[in-house]
N, C-alpha and C positions, 0 to 999 in steps of 0.2 A: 305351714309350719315355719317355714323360714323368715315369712313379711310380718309374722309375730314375733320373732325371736326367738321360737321356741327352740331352737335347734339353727344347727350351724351349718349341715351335711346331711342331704338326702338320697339315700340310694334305691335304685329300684333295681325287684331280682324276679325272676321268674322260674318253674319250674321246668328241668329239664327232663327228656324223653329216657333218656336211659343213660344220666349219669353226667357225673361234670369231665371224667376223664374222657369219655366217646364224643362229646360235645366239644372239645377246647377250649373250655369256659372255665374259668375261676370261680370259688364259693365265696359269700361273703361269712365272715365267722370271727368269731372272738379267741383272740391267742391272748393268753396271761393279763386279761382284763381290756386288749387293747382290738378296737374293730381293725379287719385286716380284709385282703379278697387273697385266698391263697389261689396258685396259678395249678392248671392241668397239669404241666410239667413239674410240680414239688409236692404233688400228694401221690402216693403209691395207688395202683390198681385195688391191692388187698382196701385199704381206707375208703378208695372212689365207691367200692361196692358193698360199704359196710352199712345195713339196713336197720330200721329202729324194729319195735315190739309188733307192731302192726304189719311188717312184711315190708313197707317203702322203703327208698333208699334213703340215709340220714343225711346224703350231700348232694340233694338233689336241686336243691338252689342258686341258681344260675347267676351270676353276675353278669347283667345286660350292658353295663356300660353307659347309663342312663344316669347319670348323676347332675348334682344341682347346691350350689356353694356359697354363703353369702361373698358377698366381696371383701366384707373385714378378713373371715376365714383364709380367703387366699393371699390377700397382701400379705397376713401373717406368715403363708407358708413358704413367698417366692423371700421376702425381709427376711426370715432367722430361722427357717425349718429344712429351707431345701438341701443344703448339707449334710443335716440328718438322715434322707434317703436312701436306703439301701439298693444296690443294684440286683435284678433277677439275672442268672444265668440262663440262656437260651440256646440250646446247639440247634442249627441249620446245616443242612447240606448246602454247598456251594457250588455253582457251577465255575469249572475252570477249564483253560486252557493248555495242555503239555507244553512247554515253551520248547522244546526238543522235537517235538513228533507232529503238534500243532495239533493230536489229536481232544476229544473234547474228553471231560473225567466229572467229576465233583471231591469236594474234601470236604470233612466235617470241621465248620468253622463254630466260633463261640460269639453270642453276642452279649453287651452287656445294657442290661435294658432297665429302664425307669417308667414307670405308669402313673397315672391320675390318680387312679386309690392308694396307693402308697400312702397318699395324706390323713386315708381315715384315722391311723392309730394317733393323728393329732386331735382329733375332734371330740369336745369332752361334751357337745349336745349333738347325738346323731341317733338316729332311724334310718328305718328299711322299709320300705312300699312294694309288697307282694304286686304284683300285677299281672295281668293277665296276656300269655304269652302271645295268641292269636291277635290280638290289639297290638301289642308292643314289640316282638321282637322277632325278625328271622334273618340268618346272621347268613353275612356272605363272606365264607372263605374259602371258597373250593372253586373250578374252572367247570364250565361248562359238562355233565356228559359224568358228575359222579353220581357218588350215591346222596349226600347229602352236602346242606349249607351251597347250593349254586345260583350262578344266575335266576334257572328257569324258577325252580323251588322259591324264592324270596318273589319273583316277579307274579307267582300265582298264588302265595300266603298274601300279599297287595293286594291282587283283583279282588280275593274272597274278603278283605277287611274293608274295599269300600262298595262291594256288591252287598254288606251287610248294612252300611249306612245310607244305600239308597231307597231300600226295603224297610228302613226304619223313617224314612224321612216322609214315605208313603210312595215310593215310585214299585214300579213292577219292571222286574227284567225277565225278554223271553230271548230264544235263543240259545247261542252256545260263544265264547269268545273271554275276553277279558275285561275288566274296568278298572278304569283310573280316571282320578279327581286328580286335579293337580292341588298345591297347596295354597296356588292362587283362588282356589275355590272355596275351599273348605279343607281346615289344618286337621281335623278331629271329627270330622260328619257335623260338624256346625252349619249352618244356615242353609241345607237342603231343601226346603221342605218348599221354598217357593219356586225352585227351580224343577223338581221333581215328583211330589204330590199328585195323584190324580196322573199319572203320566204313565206310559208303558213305553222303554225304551228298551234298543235293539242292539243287541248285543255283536259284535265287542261295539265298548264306549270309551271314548275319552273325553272328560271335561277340561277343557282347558280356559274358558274363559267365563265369565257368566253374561249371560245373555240380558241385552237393555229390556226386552218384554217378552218372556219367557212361555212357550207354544204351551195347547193344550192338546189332550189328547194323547197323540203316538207321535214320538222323534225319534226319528232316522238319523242324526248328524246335525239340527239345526240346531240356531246360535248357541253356539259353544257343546254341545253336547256332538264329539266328534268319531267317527269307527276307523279310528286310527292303528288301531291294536293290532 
Protein backbone atom coordinates (compact mmCIF):
# COMPACT_ATOMS: atom_id res chain seq x y z
CA UNK A 1 0.00 0.00 0.00
CA UNK A 2 2.40 2.44 0.72
CA UNK A 3 5.24 1.84 -2.29
CA UNK A 4 1.99 2.55 -4.36
CA UNK A 5 0.80 5.40 -2.92
CA UNK A 6 -2.10 4.21 -2.00
CA UNK A 7 -2.05 5.29 1.60
CA UNK A 8 0.18 7.38 3.74
CA UNK A 9 -0.07 5.32 7.22
CA UNK A 10 -0.41 1.79 8.07
CA UNK A 11 -1.36 0.31 11.30
CA UNK A 12 -1.48 -3.02 12.42
CA UNK A 13 -4.01 -4.19 15.48
CA UNK A 14 -4.69 -7.29 16.85
CA UNK A 15 -7.20 -8.80 18.93
CA UNK A 16 -7.00 -8.65 22.66
CA UNK A 17 -7.78 -11.43 25.31
CA UNK A 18 -9.94 -9.71 27.47
CA UNK A 19 -10.15 -6.07 26.69
CA UNK A 20 -7.93 -3.09 26.07
CA UNK A 21 -8.35 -1.90 29.57
CA UNK A 22 -6.76 -5.33 31.18
CA UNK A 23 -4.11 -5.31 28.45
CA UNK A 24 -2.75 -1.60 28.52
CA UNK A 25 -3.13 -1.20 25.10
CA UNK A 26 -4.73 1.61 23.27
CA UNK A 27 -7.73 1.00 20.47
CA UNK A 28 -7.43 2.25 17.25
CA UNK A 29 -10.81 4.07 16.31
CA UNK A 30 -12.27 7.07 14.71
CA UNK A 31 -13.21 10.36 16.83
CA UNK A 32 -15.18 12.90 14.82
CA UNK A 33 -13.95 11.61 11.50
CA UNK A 34 -10.45 11.74 12.64
CA UNK A 35 -8.14 8.11 13.01
CA UNK A 36 -7.01 8.32 16.70
CA UNK A 37 -5.41 5.17 19.17
CA UNK A 38 -7.26 6.04 22.38
CA UNK A 39 -4.96 5.14 25.48
CA UNK A 40 -6.25 2.40 28.51
CA UNK A 41 -5.90 5.16 30.78
CA UNK A 42 -8.81 7.68 28.80
CA UNK A 43 -11.48 5.01 28.23
CA UNK A 44 -13.68 4.18 31.21
CA UNK A 45 -13.94 0.28 32.37
CA UNK A 46 -17.90 0.74 31.70
CA UNK A 47 -16.81 1.57 27.62
CA UNK A 48 -13.58 -1.15 27.84
CA UNK A 49 -16.37 -3.77 28.45
CA UNK A 50 -19.01 -2.55 26.18
CA UNK A 51 -19.80 -5.59 23.78
CA UNK A 52 -21.46 -5.73 20.22
CA UNK A 53 -24.72 -7.82 19.11
CA UNK A 54 -22.91 -11.06 19.03
CA UNK A 55 -21.56 -11.16 22.74
CA UNK A 56 -17.66 -9.82 21.62
CA UNK A 57 -16.21 -7.11 23.16
CA UNK A 58 -16.67 -3.75 20.72
CA UNK A 59 -12.99 -2.64 21.80
CA UNK A 60 -11.31 -5.50 21.48
CA UNK A 61 -8.65 -4.15 19.04
CA UNK A 62 -5.39 -3.71 20.17
CA UNK A 63 -3.01 -1.27 19.01
CA UNK A 64 0.36 -3.31 18.74
CA UNK A 65 2.44 -0.44 17.90
CA UNK A 66 3.38 -1.76 14.67
CA UNK A 67 3.16 1.15 12.42
CA UNK A 68 4.85 2.03 8.93
CA UNK A 69 4.79 5.83 7.34
CA UNK A 70 5.92 7.25 4.05
CA UNK A 71 8.68 9.57 4.74
CA UNK A 72 6.78 12.53 2.87
CA UNK A 73 4.00 11.77 5.75
CA UNK A 74 6.50 12.31 8.44
CA UNK A 75 8.64 15.31 7.11
CA UNK A 76 5.17 16.83 7.09
CA UNK A 77 4.59 16.04 10.57
CA UNK A 78 8.04 16.91 12.36
CA UNK A 79 7.90 20.65 9.51
CA UNK A 80 4.18 21.90 10.55
CA UNK A 81 2.27 19.25 12.55
CA UNK A 82 4.30 18.58 15.50
CA UNK A 83 2.85 21.61 17.45
CA UNK A 84 -0.28 20.52 16.86
CA UNK A 85 0.13 17.35 19.30
CA UNK A 86 -1.68 17.04 22.14
CA UNK A 87 -0.23 15.92 25.31
CA UNK A 88 -1.63 12.56 27.17
CA UNK A 89 -1.88 12.82 30.85
CA UNK A 90 -0.26 9.78 32.71
CA UNK A 91 -0.05 9.40 36.57
CA UNK A 92 2.72 7.22 38.02
CA UNK A 93 3.72 6.42 41.24
CA UNK A 94 7.19 7.60 42.16
CA UNK A 95 9.60 6.33 44.16
CA UNK A 96 10.96 8.77 46.73
CA UNK A 97 13.07 9.56 49.36
CA UNK A 98 11.95 11.39 52.94
CA UNK A 99 14.65 13.96 52.93
CA UNK A 100 13.86 14.25 56.85
CA UNK A 101 13.60 10.49 57.86
CA UNK A 102 15.69 9.25 54.69
CA UNK A 103 12.98 6.92 54.81
CA UNK A 104 11.85 5.40 51.36
CA UNK A 105 7.68 6.43 50.16
CA UNK A 106 6.34 7.05 46.60
CA UNK A 107 4.07 10.06 45.60
CA UNK A 108 1.67 10.16 42.68
CA UNK A 109 3.45 12.15 40.12
CA UNK A 110 1.92 13.33 36.50
CA UNK A 111 3.58 12.66 33.36
CA UNK A 112 3.02 14.53 30.27
CA UNK A 113 3.30 12.31 27.31
CA UNK A 114 3.45 12.32 23.40
CA UNK A 115 3.21 9.17 21.15
CA UNK A 116 3.88 8.05 17.45
CA UNK A 117 0.03 7.63 16.70
CA UNK A 118 -0.88 10.99 17.63
CA UNK A 119 -0.07 11.60 13.82
CA UNK A 120 -2.94 9.43 12.62
CA UNK A 121 -5.59 12.17 12.96
CA UNK A 122 -3.23 13.84 10.19
CA UNK A 123 -3.38 11.01 7.70
CA UNK A 124 -6.16 11.61 5.02
CA UNK A 125 -4.78 8.00 3.21
CA UNK A 126 -4.74 5.42 6.19
CA UNK A 127 -5.55 1.60 6.92
CA UNK A 128 -5.55 -0.88 9.47
CA UNK A 129 -3.91 -4.64 8.99
CA UNK A 130 -5.74 -7.08 11.33
CA UNK A 131 -3.05 -9.47 12.19
CA UNK A 132 -2.56 -12.22 13.71
CA UNK A 133 -1.55 -11.96 17.43
CA UNK A 134 0.43 -15.38 17.90
CA UNK A 135 2.80 -14.12 14.64
CA UNK A 136 2.98 -10.54 15.83
CA UNK A 137 2.60 -9.59 19.17
CA UNK A 138 3.41 -10.38 22.94
CA UNK A 139 4.04 -7.35 24.85
CA UNK A 140 6.48 -6.96 27.55
CA UNK A 141 5.56 -4.88 30.47
CA UNK A 142 5.53 -6.48 33.64
CA UNK A 143 8.80 -8.10 35.70
CA UNK A 144 9.51 -11.43 36.10
CA UNK A 145 7.05 -13.78 38.30
CA UNK A 146 3.50 -11.94 37.29
CA UNK A 147 0.51 -12.91 35.87
CA UNK A 148 0.89 -11.62 32.67
CA UNK A 149 3.00 -9.43 29.65
CA UNK A 150 6.61 -10.93 31.26
CA UNK A 151 9.82 -11.83 30.46
CA UNK A 152 9.05 -15.72 30.67
CA UNK A 153 5.44 -15.31 28.66
CA UNK A 154 7.06 -13.24 25.57
CA UNK A 155 10.23 -15.60 25.70
CA UNK A 156 7.76 -18.83 25.23
CA UNK A 157 4.91 -16.97 22.80
CA UNK A 158 8.95 -16.68 20.58
CA UNK A 159 9.89 -20.49 20.92
CA UNK A 160 6.20 -21.51 19.80
CA UNK A 161 6.21 -18.86 16.75
CA UNK A 162 9.59 -20.21 15.46
CA UNK A 163 8.97 -23.94 16.64
CA UNK A 164 6.03 -23.25 14.05
CA UNK A 165 8.16 -22.11 11.18
CA UNK A 166 10.52 -25.02 11.54
CA UNK A 167 7.69 -27.58 11.14
CA UNK A 168 6.49 -25.60 8.20
CA UNK A 169 9.93 -25.38 6.62
CA UNK A 170 9.69 -29.41 6.93
CA UNK A 171 11.97 -30.01 9.93
CA UNK A 172 10.67 -32.17 12.98
CA UNK A 173 11.26 -31.20 16.78
CA UNK A 174 11.42 -33.92 19.34
CA UNK A 175 12.01 -33.22 22.93
CA UNK A 176 11.00 -30.56 25.34
CA UNK A 177 13.04 -27.04 25.59
CA UNK A 178 12.89 -23.87 23.57
CA UNK A 179 13.54 -22.38 19.98
CA UNK A 180 15.06 -19.55 18.65
CA UNK A 181 16.07 -18.44 15.00
CA UNK A 182 18.03 -15.45 15.34
CA UNK A 183 17.00 -12.81 12.69
CA UNK A 184 20.33 -13.38 11.16
CA UNK A 185 18.61 -16.49 10.00
CA UNK A 186 15.57 -15.92 9.07
CA UNK A 187 13.30 -12.53 9.80
CA UNK A 188 9.76 -14.34 9.16
CA UNK A 189 10.52 -18.26 8.82
CA UNK A 190 11.97 -17.40 5.39
CA UNK A 191 14.66 -19.51 3.92
CA UNK A 192 14.36 -22.58 6.31
CA UNK A 193 13.68 -25.18 4.34
CA UNK A 194 17.37 -25.91 3.24
CA UNK A 195 18.65 -25.72 6.68
CA UNK A 196 15.89 -27.82 8.17
CA UNK A 197 13.81 -30.04 5.80
CA UNK A 198 14.26 -33.69 6.21
CA UNK A 199 15.86 -32.98 9.53
CA UNK A 200 14.88 -33.83 13.19
CA UNK A 201 16.38 -31.64 15.60
CA UNK A 202 16.58 -31.59 19.42
CA UNK A 203 15.10 -29.65 21.40
CA UNK A 204 15.98 -26.74 23.00
CA UNK A 205 17.64 -25.00 19.80
CA UNK A 206 19.18 -22.02 18.96
CA UNK A 207 19.99 -20.96 15.34
CA UNK A 208 22.25 -18.47 15.34
CA UNK A 209 24.18 -18.74 12.19
CA UNK A 210 23.45 -20.68 9.03
CA UNK A 211 25.67 -23.28 8.47
CA UNK A 212 28.07 -23.40 4.94
CA UNK A 213 26.84 -27.32 4.19
CA UNK A 214 23.92 -28.02 6.22
CA UNK A 215 23.88 -31.89 8.10
CA UNK A 216 21.31 -34.50 7.13
CA UNK A 217 19.50 -36.42 9.13
CA UNK A 218 19.27 -35.62 13.16
CA UNK A 219 21.19 -32.30 14.64
CA UNK A 220 22.12 -32.09 18.04
CA UNK A 221 23.82 -28.34 17.91
CA UNK A 222 25.66 -28.62 14.60
CA UNK A 223 26.69 -25.78 12.43
CA UNK A 224 24.65 -23.19 13.74
CA UNK A 225 21.82 -25.13 14.92
CA UNK A 226 22.74 -24.50 18.85
CA UNK A 227 20.88 -25.96 22.59
CA UNK A 228 21.63 -22.93 23.95
CA UNK A 229 18.20 -22.37 25.48
Amino acid sequence: YLRRGLVSVVASQCSGSSGINAEYGGVICQCNGMWKVVEYSEISLETAHLKNEDGKLLFSQGNICNHYFTTSFLEDMVQEKEKQLIHHVAKKNIPTIDGKTGNPGTVQGIKMEKFVFDVFQFAKRFTVLEVNRSDEFSPLKNGPGAKSCTPEICREDLSKLHKKWVLKAGGKLEGEGLCEISPLVSVDGEGLDGLVAGKTLSLPVHMDSRPAQPTNGHSNGVNGLHSKL
